[in-house]
C-alpha positions in Angstrom: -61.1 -188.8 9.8 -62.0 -191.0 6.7 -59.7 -191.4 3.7 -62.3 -190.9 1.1 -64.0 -188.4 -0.5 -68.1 -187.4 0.4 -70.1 -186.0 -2.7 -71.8 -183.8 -0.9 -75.5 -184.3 -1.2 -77.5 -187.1 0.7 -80.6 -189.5 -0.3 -82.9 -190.7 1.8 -83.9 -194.1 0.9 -87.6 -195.6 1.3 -88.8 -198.6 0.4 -92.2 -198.5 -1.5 -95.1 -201.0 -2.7 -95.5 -198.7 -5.9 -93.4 -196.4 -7.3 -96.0 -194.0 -9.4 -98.3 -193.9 -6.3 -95.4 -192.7 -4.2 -93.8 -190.4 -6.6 -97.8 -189.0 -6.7 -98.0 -188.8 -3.5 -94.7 -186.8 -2.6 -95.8 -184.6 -5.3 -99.3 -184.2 -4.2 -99.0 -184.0 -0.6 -95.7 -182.0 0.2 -94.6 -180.5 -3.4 -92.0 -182.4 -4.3 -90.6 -182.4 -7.8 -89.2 -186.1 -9.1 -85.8 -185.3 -10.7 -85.1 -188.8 -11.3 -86.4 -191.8 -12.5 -85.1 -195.7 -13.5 -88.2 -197.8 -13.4 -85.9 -200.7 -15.1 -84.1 -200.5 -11.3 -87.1 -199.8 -9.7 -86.0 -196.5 -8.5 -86.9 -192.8 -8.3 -85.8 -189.5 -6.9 -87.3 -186.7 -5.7 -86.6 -183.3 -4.5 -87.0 -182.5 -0.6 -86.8 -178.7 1.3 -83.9 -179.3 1.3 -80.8 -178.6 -1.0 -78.8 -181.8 -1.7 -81.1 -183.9 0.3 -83.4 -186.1 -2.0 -86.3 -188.7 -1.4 -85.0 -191.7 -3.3 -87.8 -194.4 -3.6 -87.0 -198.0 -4.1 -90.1 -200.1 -5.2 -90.1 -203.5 -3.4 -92.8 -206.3 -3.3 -92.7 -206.4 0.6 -93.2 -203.8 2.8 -93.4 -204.1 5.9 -95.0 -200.9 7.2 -93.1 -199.9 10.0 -91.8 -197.5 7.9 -87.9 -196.3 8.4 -85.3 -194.9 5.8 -81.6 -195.3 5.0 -79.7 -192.6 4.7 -77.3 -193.1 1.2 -74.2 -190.8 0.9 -73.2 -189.5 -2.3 -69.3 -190.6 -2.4 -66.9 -189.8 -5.0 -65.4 -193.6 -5.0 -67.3 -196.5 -3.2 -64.5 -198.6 -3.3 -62.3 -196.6 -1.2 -64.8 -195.4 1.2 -66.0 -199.2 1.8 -62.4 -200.0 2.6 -61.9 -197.5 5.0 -64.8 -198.2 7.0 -64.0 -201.8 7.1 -60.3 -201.1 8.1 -62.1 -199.5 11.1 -63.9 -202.7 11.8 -67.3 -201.6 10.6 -69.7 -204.3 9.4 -70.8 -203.9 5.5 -73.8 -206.4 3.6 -71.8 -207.8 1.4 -70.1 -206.9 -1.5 -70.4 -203.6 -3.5 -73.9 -203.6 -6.2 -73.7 -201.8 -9.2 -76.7 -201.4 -11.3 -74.3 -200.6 -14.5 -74.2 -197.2 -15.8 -75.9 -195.8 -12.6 -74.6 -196.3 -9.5 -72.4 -198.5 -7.1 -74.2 -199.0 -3.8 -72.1 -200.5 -0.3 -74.6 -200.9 2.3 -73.1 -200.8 6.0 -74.2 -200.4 9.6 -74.0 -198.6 12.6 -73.3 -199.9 16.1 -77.1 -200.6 17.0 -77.6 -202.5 13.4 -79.1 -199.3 11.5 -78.4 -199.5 8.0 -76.6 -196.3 6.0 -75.6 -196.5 2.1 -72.7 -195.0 0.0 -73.4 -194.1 -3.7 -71.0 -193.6 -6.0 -72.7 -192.0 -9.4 -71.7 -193.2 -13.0 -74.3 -191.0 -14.3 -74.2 -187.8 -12.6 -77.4 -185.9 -12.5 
């Protein structure tokens, strides 16, 4: 059992060339709403069919087309729920990122190298 707290919602994370075409796209082509939007962070949410479950898109300048997603898990404190999983021997990228006065992101992995993401909100939506 983990000795941290889970939010309760999940994103799924995508990386994206551009973020207006995407957020067009997901609009266009399945109905999605965008409920959230930090183009300084290059960054963008949007609803799914799902309740709690959002499309987050990330803009990046390489993409490599293979597609693939990370699943980021709302957490009520990153800190704690990094230190538990690394007490358990899981591998994490690094050190905690915080894009100030929106989140705190701690990227880890699973046994085969998949990546997952916790999220801690400073701004919740």
């Amino acid at each position: 059992m983990p000795n941290f707290e889970y939010k309760g919602d999940i994103t799924l994370s995508c990386s994206v060339k551009d973020l207006d075409t995407s957020i067009d796209w997901f609009k266009e082509m399945l109905g999605f709403e965008e409920v959230f939007r930090a183009p300084e962070a290059g960054w963008a949410e949007l609803t799914s069919t799902t309740a709690d479950v959002t499309i987050g898109l990330g803009q990046n300048e390489e993409v490599d087309g293979r597609g693939g997603t990370t699943p980021v898990f709302g957490v009520l404190d990153v800190v704690a729920a990094k230190a538990d999983l690394e007490a358990k021997g899981v591998q994490f990228d690094g050190d905690i990122v915080e894009i100030p006065g929106m989140v705190k992101l701690a990227t880890f992995f699973d046994p085969d190298g998949n990546s997952y993401m916790f999220a801690e909100s400073q701004n919740p939506q």
